[in-house]
C-alpha positions, 0 to 999 in steps of 0.5 A: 104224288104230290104236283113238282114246281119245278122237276119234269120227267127228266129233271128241270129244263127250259128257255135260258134267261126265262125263270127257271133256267136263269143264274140266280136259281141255278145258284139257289138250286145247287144250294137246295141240292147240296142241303138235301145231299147232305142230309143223305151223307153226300159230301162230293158231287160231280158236274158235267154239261153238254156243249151249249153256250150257257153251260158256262154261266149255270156251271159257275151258279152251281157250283157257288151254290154247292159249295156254300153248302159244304159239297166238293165239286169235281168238274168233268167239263163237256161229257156225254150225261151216261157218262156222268152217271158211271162217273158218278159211281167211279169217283164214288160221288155222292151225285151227278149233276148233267147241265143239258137240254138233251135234244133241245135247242141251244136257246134252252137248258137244264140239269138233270141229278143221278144219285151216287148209284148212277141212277135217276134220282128218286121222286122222294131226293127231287121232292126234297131239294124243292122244299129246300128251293122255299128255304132262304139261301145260305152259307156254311161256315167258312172253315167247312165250304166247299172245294172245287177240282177240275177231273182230267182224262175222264174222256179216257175213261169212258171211251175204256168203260164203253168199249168194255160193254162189248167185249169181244167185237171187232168192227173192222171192216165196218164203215160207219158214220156218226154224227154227234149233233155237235154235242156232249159226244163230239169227242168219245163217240167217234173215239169208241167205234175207231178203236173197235176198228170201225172206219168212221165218218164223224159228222156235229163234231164242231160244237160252237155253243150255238149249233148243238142238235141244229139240222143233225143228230138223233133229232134231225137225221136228213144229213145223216141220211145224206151222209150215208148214201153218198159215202156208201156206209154200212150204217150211220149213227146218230146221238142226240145233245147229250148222248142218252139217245141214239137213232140209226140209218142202214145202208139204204138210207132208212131211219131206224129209231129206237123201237128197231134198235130194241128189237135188234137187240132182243132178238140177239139176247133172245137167240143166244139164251142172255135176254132176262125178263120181260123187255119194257117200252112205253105207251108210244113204242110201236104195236109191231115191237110189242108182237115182235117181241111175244114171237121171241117167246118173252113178255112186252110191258109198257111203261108210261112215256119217260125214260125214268118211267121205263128204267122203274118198271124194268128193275121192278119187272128184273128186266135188262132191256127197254127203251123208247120210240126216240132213241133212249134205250136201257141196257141194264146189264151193261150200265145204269141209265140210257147211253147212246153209244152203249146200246149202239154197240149193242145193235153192232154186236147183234148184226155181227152175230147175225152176218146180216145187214141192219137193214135186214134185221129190222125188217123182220118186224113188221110196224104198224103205220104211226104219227105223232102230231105235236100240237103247241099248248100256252104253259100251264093249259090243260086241253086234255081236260075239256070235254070237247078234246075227251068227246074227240078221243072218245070218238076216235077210240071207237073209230080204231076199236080192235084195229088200233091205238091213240095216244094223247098226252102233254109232254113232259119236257116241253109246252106241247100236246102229243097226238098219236095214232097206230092202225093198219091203214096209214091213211087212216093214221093220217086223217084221225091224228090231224083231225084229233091235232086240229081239235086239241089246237082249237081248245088249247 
């Protein structure tokens, strides 16, 4: 496949003001997308962001831009980015445009495009709207622009669609804590788990345009971690920015990511005869999990780091579980792409069915010890290339033959080189990953 300018593993993302996260190609790019949607027959898209200041600014670019090329925009205003892909296929809308940096800062931002499906658009449409971005922009003729309409009670909506996942279950009784980052989930998260008769604690549910994922949600779990153990809470619940994502804390104050959550999950699946085909992670889900996994009696497939990457290989493998380290899990029998509230009803159901803790529950898989190191790279470097970075890898390899793993690879989403190390002996862990870290740094 061809190198994207533009397209990462989860769409376009960046520092706002710096190319390509500025206005001017916001509106060239909703030119781009509503050319190369009309191609595909599309006349409707729908738009939805998450809670960051800047959202504002790139809705408005968009939506110029998609109109100029004959598209209708509904917007959907400050929404979960799961929840604009079932959108997406309620409204029967051609695509589904996400305005979020998911877990990042709110000094960058992006969009992320589901096609009329509620999926991830395919490499072939993301390849197409670049060729259209070389293109001059234009208008169509004035009879045949764009309409713009703001969607009402589409909260409503999704809150009902969540809560129809898991039919069945009751959470009275249960006291939670949630904290949704101050993001897209501020208003639908808690809204879902107190109508299944949870008590809930809602925490990041007072978005500024500045604060969003800032000391909270899925990426900075301290508070929660806090919040739980003062409060006694049964479980506390985290989202990232955008609601793709979704960590948990048990009743101890223990962080369990997406690799516990997964096998919570399974071992439901598993035991009650509903878990079909393989379950899919990724080269970073914990070697734990993958034995885990084979003791259930069913086939574990690593897919390349991404949640696109795991959601392609469980369609081609007819499978209905997968998900990442950081949280993004798939439920494909429930809905289309990853969605935190989703798979936390999931891990809910699971422990209800099991009368026991979640504390207990993950604890039935044994982790191999693990770090990532995340080492800062200059935009456009290669380290990975040099023959001194391959010479330490080789190196290490040799070190954790038989006994363990290392990853390295470039991130998709950010200028940064990832470093992980997997082996028995934390210890071990340790000193490789800060030793192989030390040597990309040099070279970077």
């Amino acid at each position: 496949m061809t190198a994207r300018k533009y397209f990462g593993t989860d769409g376009i993302r960046g520092r706002v003001g710096e190319a390509p996260i500025t206005a001017d190609f916001m509106l060239r790019l909703g030119g781009a997308i509503g050319r190369a949607l009309s191609r595909e027959g599309a006349r409707s898209v729908l738009i939805g962001k998450d809670t960051r200041i800047s959202g504002y600014m790139f809705e408005s670019a968009l939506v110029a831009g998609l109109t100029a090329a004959g598209i209708d925009v509904k917007l959907l205003g400050p929404m979960p980015t799961p929840a604009i892909a079932h959108l997406t296929r309620t409204f029967d809308g051609g695509a589904g445009i996400v305005i979020s940096a998911s877990h990042n800062p709110y000094l960058d931002n992006g969009i992320k495009l589901f096609s009329g499906k509620g999926e991830k658009l395919s490499d072939a449409v993301e390849a197409s709207i670049e060729l259209e971005l070389e293109q001059p922009f234009s208008t169509v003729a004035t009879h045949s622009l764009g309409k713009v309409r703001r969607v009402s009670d589409v909260e409503g909506r999704y809150v009902e669609f969540c809560k129809s996942t898991a039919r069945g279950l009751s959470l009275a009784g249960v006291n939670l804590v949630v904290d949704c980052a101050h993001g897209a989930t501020y208003g639908v998260g808690p809204a879902v788990f107190a109508e299944l008769g949870a008590s809930v604690h809602a925490i990041g549910v007072e978005p500024d345009g500045l604060n969003i994922n800032h000391g909270c949600g899925a990426t900075d779990l301290a508070l929660l971690q806090r919040t739980v153990r003062e409060r006694e809470a049964d479980i506390g619940i985290a989202f990232d920015g955008d609601g793709d994502r979704v960590m948990m804390v048990d009743r101890t104050g223990a962080v369990q990511d997406g690799d516990s959550l997964l096998y919570v999950i399974a071992s439901h699946w598993a035991g009650s005869g509903k878990l079909t085909g393989p379950v899919v992670g990724t080269l970073m889900s914990n070697f734990g999990l993958e034995r885990a996994i084979v003791a259930l009696g069913h086939r574990f497939l690593r897919a390349r780091v991404g949640d696109r990457y795991v959601h392609q290989l469980m369609k081609d493998e007819e499978s209905w579980l997968g998900g990442e380290s950081s949280g993004h899990i798939l439920c494909l029998n429930k809905t289309t792409t990853g969605d935190g509230i989703v798979s936390a009803l999931q891990v809910l159901r699971a422990l209800q069915a099991s009368s026991r803790s979640l504390h207990e529950v993950a604890a039935s898989m044994h982790r191999l010890p693990q770090r990532t190191v995340n080492v800062p790279v200059a935009p456009g470097t290669r380290p990975l290339d040099l023959e001194s970075v391959k010479a330490a890898l080789r190196a290490v390899e040799t070190t954790l033959a038989n006994r363990g793993r290392v990853i390295l690879r470039a991130s998709g989403t950010e200028p940064l080189v990832r470093v992980t190390i997997e082996a028995e002996e934390a210890a071990e862990v340790d000193r490789l990953s800060l030793h192989l870290a030390d040597v990309v740094r040099a070279a970077a």
